[in-house]
Biopython code that builds the backbone (N, CA, C, O; Angstrom):
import numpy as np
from Bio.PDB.StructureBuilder import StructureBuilder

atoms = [
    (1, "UNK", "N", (8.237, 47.422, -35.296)),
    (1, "UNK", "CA", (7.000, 47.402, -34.541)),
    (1, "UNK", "C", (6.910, 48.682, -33.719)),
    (1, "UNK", "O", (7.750, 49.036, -32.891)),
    (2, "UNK", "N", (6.029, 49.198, -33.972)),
    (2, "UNK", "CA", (5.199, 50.237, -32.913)),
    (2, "UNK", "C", (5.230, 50.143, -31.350)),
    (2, "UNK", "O", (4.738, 49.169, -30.780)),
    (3, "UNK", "N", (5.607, 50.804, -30.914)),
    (3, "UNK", "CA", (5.399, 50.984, -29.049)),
    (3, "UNK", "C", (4.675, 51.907, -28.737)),
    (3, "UNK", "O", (4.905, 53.023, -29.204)),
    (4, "UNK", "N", (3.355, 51.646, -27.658)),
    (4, "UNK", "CA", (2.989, 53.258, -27.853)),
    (4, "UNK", "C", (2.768, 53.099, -26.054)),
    (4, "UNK", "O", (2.237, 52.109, -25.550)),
    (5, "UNK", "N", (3.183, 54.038, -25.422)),
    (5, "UNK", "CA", (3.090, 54.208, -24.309)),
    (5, "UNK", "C", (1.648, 54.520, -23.503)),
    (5, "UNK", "O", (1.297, 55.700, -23.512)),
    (6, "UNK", "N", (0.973, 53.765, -22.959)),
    (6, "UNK", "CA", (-0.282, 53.629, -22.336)),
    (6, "UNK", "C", (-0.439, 54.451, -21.243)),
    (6, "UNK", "O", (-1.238, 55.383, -21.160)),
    (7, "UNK", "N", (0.494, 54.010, -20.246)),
    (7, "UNK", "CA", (0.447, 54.771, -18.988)),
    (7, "UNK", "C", (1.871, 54.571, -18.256)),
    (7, "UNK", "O", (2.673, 53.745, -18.693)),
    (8, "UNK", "N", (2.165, 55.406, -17.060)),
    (8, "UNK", "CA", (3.275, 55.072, -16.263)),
    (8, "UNK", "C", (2.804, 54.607, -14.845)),
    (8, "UNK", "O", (2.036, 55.291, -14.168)),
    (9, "UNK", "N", (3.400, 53.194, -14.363)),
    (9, "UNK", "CA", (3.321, 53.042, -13.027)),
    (9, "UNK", "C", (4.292, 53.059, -12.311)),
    (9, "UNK", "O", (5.072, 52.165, -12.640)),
    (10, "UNK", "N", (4.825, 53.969, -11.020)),
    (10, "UNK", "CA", (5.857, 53.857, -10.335)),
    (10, "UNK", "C", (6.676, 54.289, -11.706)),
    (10, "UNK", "O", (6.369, 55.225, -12.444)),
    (11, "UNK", "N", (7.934, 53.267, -11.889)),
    (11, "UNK", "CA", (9.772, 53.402, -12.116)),
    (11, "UNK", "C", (8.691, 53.099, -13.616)),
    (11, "UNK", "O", (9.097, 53.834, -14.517)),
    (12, "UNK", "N", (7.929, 52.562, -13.910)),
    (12, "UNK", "CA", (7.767, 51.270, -15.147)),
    (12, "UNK", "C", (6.737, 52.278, -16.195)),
    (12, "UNK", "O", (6.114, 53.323, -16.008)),
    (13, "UNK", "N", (6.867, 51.666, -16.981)),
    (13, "UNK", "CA", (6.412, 52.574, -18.533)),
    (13, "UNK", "C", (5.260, 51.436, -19.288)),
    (13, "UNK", "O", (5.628, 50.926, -20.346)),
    (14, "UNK", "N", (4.092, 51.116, -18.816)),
    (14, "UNK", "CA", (3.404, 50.129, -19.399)),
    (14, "UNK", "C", (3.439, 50.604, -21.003)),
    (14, "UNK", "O", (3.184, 51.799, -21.147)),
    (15, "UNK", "N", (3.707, 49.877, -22.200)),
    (15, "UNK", "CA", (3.893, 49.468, -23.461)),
    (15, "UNK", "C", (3.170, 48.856, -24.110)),
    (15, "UNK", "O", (3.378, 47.662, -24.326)),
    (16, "UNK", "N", (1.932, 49.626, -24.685)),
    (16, "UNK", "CA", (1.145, 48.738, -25.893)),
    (16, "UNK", "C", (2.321, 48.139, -27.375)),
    (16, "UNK", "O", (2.852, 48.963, -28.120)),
    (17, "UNK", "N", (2.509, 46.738, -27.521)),
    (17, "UNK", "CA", (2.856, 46.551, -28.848)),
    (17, "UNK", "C", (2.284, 46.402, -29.856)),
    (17, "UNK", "O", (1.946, 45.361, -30.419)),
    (18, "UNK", "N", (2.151, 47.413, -30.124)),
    (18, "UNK", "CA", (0.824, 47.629, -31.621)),
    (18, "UNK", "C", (-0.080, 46.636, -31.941)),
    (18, "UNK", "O", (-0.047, 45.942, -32.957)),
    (19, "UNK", "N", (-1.333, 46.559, -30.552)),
    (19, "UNK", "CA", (-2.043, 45.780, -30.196)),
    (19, "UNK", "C", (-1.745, 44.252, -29.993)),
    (19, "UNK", "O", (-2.611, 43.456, -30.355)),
    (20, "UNK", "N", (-0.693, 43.835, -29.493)),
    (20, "UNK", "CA", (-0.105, 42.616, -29.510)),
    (20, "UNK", "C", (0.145, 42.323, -28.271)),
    (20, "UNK", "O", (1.046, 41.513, -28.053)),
    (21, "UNK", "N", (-0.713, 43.007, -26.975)),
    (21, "UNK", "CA", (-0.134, 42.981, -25.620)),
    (21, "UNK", "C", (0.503, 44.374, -25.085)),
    (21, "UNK", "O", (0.582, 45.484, -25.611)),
    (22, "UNK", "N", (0.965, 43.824, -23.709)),
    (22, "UNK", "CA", (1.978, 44.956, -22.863)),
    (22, "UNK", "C", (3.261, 44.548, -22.673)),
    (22, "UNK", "O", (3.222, 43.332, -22.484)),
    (23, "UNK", "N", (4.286, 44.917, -22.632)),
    (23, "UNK", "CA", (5.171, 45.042, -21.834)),
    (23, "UNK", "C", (5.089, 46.334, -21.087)),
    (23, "UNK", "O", (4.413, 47.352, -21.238)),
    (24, "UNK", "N", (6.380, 45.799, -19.872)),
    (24, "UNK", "CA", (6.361, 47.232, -19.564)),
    (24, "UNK", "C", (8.208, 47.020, -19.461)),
    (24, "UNK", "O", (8.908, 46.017, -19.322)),
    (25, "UNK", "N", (8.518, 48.449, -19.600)),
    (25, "UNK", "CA", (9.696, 49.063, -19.526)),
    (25, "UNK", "C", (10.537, 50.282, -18.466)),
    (25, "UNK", "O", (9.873, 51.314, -18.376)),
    (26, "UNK", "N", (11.412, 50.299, -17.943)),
    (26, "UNK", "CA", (11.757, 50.908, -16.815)),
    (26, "UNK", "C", (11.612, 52.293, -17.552)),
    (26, "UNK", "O", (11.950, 52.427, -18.728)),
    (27, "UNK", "N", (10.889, 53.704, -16.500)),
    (27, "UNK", "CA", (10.833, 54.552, -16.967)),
    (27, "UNK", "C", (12.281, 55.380, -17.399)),
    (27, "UNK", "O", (12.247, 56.226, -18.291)),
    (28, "UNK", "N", (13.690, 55.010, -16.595)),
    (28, "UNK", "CA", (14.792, 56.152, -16.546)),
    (28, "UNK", "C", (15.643, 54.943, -18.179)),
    (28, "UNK", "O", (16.861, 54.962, -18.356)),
    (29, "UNK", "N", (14.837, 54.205, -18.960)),
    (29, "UNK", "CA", (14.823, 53.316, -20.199)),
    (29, "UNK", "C", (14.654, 54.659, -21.329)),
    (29, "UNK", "O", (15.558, 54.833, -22.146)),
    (30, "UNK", "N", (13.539, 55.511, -21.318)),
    (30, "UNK", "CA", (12.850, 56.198, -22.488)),
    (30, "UNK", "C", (13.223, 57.438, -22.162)),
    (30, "UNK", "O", (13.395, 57.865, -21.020)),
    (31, "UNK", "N", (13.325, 57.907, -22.984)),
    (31, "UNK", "CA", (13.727, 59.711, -23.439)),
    (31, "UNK", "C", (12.696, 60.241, -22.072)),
    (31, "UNK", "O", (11.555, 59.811, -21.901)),
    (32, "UNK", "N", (13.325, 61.176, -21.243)),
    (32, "UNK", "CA", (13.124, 61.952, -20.530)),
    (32, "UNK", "C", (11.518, 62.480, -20.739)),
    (32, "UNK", "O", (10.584, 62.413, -19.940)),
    (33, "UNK", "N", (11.569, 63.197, -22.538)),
    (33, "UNK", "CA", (10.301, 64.034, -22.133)),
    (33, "UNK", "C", (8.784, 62.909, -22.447)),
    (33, "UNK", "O", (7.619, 63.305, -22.435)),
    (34, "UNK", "N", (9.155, 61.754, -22.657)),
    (34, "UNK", "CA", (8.564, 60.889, -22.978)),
    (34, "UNK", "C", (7.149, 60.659, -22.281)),
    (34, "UNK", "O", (7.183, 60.366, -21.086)),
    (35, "UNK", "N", (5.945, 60.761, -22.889)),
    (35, "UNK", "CA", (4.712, 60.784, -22.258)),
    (35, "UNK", "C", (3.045, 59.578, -22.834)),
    (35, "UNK", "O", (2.859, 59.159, -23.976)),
    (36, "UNK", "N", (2.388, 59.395, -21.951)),
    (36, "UNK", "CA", (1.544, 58.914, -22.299)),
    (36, "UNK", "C", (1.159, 59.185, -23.847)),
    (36, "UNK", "O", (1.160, 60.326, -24.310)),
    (37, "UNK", "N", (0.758, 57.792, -24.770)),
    (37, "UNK", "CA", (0.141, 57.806, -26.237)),
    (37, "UNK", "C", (1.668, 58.287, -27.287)),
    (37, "UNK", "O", (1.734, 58.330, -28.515)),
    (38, "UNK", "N", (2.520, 58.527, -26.486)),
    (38, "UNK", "CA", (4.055, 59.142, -27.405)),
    (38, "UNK", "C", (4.294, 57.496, -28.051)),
    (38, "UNK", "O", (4.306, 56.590, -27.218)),
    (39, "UNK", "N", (4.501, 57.093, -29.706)),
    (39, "UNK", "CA", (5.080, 56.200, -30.154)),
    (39, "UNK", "C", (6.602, 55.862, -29.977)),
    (39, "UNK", "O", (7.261, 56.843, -30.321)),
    (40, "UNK", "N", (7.487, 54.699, -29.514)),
    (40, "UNK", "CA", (8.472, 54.838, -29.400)),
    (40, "UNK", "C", (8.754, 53.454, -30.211)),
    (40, "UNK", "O", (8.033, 52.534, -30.597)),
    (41, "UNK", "N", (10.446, 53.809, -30.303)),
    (41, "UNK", "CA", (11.144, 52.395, -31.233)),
    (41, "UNK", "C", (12.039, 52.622, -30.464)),
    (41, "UNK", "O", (12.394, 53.635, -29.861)),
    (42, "UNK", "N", (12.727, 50.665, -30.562)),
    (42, "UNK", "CA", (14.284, 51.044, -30.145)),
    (42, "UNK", "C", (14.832, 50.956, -31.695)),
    (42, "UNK", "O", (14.566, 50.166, -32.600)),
    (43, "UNK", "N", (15.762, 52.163, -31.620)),
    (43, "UNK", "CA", (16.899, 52.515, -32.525)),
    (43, "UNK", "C", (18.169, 52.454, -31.563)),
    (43, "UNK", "O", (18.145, 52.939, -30.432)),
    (44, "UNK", "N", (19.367, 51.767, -32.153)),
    (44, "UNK", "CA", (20.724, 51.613, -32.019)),
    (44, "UNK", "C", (20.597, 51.024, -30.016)),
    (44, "UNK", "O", (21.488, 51.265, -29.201)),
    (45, "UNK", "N", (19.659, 50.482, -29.781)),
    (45, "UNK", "CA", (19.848, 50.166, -28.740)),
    (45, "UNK", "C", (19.081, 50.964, -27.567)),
    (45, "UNK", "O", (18.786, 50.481, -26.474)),
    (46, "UNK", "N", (18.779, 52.459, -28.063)),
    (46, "UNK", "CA", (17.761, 53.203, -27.236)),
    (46, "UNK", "C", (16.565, 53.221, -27.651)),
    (46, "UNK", "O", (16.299, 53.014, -28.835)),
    (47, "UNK", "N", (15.672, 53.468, -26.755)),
    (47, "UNK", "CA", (14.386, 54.420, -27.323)),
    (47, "UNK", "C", (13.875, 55.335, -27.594)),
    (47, "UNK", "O", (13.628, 56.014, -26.598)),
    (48, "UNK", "N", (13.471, 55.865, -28.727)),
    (48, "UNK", "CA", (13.487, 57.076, -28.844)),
    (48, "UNK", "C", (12.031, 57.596, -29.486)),
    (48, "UNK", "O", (11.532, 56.699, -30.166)),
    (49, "UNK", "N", (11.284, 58.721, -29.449)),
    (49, "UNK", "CA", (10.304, 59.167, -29.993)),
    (49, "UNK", "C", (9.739, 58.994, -31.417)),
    (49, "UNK", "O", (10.305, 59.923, -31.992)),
    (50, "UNK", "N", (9.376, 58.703, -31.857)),
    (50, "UNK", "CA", (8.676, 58.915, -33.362)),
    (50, "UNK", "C", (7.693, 59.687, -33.164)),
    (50, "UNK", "O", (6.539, 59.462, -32.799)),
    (51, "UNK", "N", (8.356, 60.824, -33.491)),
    (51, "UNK", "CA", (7.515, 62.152, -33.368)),
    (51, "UNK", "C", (6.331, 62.248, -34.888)),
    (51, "UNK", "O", (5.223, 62.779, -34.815)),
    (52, "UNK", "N", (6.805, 61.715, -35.959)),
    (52, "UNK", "CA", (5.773, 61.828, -37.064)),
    (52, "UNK", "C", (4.733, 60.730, -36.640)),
    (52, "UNK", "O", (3.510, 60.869, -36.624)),
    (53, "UNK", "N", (5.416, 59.667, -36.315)),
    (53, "UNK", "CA", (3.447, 58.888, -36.192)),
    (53, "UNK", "C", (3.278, 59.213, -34.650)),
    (53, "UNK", "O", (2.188, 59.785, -34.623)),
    (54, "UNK", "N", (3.521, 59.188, -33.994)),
    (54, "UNK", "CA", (3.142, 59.886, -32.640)),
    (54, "UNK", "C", (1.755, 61.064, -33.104)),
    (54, "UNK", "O", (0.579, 60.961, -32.757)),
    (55, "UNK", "N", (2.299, 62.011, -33.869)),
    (55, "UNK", "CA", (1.472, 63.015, -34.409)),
    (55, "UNK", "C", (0.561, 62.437, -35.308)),
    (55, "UNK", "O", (-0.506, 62.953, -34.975)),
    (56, "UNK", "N", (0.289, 61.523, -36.438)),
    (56, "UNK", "CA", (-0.139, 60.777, -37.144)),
    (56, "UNK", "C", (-1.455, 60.577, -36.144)),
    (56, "UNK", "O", (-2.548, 61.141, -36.198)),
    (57, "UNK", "N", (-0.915, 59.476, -35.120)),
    (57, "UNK", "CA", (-2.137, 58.664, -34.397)),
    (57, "UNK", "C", (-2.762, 59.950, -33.196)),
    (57, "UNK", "O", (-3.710, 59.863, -32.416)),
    (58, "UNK", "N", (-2.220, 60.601, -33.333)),
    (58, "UNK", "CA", (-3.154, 61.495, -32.254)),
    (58, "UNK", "C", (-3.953, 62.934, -32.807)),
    (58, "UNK", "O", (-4.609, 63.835, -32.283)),
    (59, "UNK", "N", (-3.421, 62.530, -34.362)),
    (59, "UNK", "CA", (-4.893, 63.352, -35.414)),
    (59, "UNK", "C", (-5.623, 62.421, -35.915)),
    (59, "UNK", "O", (-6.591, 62.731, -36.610)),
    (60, "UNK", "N", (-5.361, 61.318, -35.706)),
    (60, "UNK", "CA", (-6.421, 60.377, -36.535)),
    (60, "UNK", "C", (-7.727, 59.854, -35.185)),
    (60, "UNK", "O", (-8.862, 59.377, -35.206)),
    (61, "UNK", "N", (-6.592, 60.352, -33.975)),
    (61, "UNK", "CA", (-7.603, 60.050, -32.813)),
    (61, "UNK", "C", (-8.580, 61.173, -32.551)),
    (61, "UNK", "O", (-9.720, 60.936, -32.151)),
    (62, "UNK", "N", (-8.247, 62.087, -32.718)),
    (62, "UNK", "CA", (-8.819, 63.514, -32.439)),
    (62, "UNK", "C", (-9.965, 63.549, -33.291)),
    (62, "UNK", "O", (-11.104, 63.901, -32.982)),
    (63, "UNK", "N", (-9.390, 63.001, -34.797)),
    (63, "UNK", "CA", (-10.324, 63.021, -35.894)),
    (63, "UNK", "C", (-11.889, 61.806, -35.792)),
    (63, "UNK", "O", (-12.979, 61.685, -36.352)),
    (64, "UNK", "N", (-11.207, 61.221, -34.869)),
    (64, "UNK", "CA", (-12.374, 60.106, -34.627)),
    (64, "UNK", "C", (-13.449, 60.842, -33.575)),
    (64, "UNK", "O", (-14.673, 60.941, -33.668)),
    (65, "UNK", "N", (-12.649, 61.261, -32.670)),
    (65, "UNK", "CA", (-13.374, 61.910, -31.215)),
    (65, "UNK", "C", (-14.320, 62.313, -31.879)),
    (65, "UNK", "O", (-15.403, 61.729, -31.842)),
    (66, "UNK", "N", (-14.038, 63.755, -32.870)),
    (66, "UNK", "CA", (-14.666, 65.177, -33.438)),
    (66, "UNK", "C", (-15.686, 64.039, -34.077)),
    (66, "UNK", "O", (-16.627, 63.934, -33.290)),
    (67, "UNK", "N", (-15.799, 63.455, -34.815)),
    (67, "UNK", "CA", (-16.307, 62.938, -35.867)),
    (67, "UNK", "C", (-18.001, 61.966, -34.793)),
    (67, "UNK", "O", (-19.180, 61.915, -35.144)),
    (68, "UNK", "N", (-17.368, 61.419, -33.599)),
    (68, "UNK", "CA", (-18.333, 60.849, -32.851)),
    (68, "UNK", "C", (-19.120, 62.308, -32.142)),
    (68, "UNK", "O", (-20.346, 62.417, -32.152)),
    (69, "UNK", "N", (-18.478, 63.055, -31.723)),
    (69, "UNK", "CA", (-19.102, 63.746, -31.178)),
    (69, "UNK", "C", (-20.253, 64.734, -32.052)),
    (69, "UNK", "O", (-21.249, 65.184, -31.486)),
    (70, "UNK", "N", (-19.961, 64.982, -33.466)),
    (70, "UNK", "CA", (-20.615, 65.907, -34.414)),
    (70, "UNK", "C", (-21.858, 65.126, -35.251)),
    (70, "UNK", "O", (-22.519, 65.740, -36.088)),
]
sb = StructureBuilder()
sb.init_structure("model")
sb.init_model(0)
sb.init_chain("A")
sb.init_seg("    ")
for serial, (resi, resn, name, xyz) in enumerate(atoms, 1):
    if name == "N":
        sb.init_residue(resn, " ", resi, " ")
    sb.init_atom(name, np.array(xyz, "f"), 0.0, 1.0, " ", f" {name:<3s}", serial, name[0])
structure = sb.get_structure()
């Protein structure tokens, strides 16, 4: 399952689960450079970036923007 990071409040990392709700997660939990809309998984117990769909969903978002706006 997909994690995609929404926003940060305070210590906490609010967590869309690929439209299934929020959790939220302690921020010093996720990779350092870790930022709003960044996809994350836990692997081996951490969390870590998925840098290919991370990039995926934020050209398909871009591609929507351009597409409403033109």
């Amino acid at each position: 399952m997909a994690l995609i990071i929404d926003r940060f409040e305070g210590r906490l990392a609010v967590v869309e689960m690929d439209g299934d709700g929020t959790i939220d997660i302690p921020k010093n939990e996720l990779p350092v450079e870790a930022k709003e809309g960044d996809v994350i998984r836990l692997i081996n117990g951490r969390y870590e970036i998925d840098l290919a769909e991370t990039d995926r969903r934020r050209a398909e978002a871009n591609k929507l923007t351009e597409d409403f706006w033109s």
